[in-house]
MARVEX-334985 format. One record per residue (C-alpha): residue in one letter; x, y, z; residue number from 1. Coordinates in steps of 0.25 Angstrom, whole numbers, plus 5000, padded with zeros to 4 digits. Layout:
<pts>
+------+------+------+------+------+
! resn !   xx !   yy !   zz ! resi !
+------+------+------+------+------+
!    A !    X !    Y !    Z !  NUM !
...
+------+------+------+------+------+
</pts>
This chain:
<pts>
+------+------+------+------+------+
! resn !   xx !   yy !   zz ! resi !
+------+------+------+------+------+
!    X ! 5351 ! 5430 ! 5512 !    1 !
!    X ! 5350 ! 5443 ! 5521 !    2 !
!    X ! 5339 ! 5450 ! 5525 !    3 !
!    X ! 5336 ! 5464 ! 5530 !    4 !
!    X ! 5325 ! 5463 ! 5540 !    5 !
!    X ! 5317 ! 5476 ! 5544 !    6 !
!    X ! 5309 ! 5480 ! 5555 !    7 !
!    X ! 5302 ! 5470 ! 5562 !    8 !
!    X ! 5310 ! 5458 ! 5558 !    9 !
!    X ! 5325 ! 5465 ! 5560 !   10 !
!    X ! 5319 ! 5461 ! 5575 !   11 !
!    X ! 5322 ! 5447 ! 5573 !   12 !
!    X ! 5332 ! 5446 ! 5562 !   13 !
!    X ! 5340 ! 5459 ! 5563 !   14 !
!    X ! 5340 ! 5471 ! 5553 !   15 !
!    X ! 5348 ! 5459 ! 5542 !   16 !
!    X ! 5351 ! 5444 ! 5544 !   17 !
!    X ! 5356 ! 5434 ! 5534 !   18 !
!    X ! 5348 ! 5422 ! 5530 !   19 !
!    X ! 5355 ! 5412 ! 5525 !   20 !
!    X ! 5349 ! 5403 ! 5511 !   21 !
!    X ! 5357 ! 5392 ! 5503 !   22 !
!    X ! 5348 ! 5398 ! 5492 !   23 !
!    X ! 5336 ! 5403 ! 5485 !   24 !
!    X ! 5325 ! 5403 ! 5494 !   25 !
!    X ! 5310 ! 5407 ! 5495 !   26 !
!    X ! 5307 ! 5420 ! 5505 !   27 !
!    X ! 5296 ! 5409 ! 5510 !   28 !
!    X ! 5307 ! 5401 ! 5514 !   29 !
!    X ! 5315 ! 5413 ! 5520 !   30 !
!    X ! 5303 ! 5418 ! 5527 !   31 !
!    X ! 5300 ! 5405 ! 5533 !   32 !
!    X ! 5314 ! 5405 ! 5539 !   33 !
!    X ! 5311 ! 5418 ! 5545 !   34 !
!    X ! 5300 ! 5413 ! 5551 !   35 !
!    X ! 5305 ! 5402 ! 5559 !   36 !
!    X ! 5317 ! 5409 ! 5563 !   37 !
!    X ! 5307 ! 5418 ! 5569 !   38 !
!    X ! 5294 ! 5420 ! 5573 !   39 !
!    X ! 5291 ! 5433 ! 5575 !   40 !
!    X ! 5292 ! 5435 ! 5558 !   41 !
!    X ! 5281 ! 5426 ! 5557 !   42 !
!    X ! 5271 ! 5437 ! 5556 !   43 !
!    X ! 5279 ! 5443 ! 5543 !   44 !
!    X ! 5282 ! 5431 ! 5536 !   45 !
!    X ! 5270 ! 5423 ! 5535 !   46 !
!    X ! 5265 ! 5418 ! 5524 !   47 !
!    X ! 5253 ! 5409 ! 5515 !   48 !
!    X ! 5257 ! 5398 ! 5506 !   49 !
!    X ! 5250 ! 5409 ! 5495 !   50 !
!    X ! 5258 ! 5420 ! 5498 !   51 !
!    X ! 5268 ! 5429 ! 5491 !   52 !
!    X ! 5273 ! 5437 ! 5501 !   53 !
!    X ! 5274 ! 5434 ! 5519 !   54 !
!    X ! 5263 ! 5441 ! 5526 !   55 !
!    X ! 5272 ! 5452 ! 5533 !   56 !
!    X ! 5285 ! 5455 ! 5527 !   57 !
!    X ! 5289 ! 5459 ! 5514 !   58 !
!    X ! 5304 ! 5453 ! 5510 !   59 !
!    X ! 5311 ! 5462 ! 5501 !   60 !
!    X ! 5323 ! 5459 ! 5490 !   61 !
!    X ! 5329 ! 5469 ! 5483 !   62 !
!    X ! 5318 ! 5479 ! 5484 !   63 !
!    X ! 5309 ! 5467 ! 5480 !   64 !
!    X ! 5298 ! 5460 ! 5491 !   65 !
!    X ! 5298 ! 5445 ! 5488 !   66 !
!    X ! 5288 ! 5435 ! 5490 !   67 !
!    X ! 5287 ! 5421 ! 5496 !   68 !
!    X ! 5291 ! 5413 ! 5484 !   69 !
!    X ! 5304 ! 5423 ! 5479 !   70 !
!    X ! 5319 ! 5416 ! 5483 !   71 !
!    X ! 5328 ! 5423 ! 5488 !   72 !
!    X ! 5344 ! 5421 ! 5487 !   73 !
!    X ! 5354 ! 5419 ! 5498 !   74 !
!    X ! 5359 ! 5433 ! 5494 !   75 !
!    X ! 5347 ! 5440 ! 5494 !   76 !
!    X ! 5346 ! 5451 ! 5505 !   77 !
!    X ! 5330 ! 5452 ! 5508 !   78 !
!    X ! 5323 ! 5462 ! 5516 !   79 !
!    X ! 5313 ! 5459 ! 5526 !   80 !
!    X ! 5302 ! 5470 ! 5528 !   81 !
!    X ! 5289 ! 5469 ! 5536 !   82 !
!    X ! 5277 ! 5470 ! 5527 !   83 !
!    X ! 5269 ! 5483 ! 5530 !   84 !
!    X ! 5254 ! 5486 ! 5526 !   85 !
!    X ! 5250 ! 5500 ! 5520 !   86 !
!    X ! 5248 ! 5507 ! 5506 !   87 !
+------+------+------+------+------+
</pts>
């Protein structure tokens, strides 16, 4: 799986990077990764056992934000933004 990381995260991942998966996975389990690899992301990918969606980042695939429970594929190319407030 790639990912396209934007500002902040492309600080600590660089603007793409590869993410290896044997198979289907859960973006929980992907973001949890991410976390342990590094602290800093912790802030952005945190996230209650009744939650739909990480506190501070929104993952996009094919123009379509996932949640916490969709799989995603070893091909799958996924785009990590920071979550902003507004309206």
């Amino acid at each position: 799986m790639n990912v396209k990381w934007y500002p902040p995260f492309d600080q600590y991942f660089g603007k793409k990077s590869e993410v290896p998966l044997d198979g289907p996975v859960s973006l929980k389990s992907i973001l949890i990764q991410i976390r342990e690899k590094e602290e800093a992301m912790e802030p952005y990918v945190r996230f209650s056992p009744e939650d739909r969606q990480p506190h501070g980042l929104m993952v996009w695939r094919r123009g379509e934000v996932l949640g916490l429970d969709d799989m995603v594929q070893p091909e799958d190319e996924l785009e990590m933004i920071i979550m902003v407030a507004g309206g």
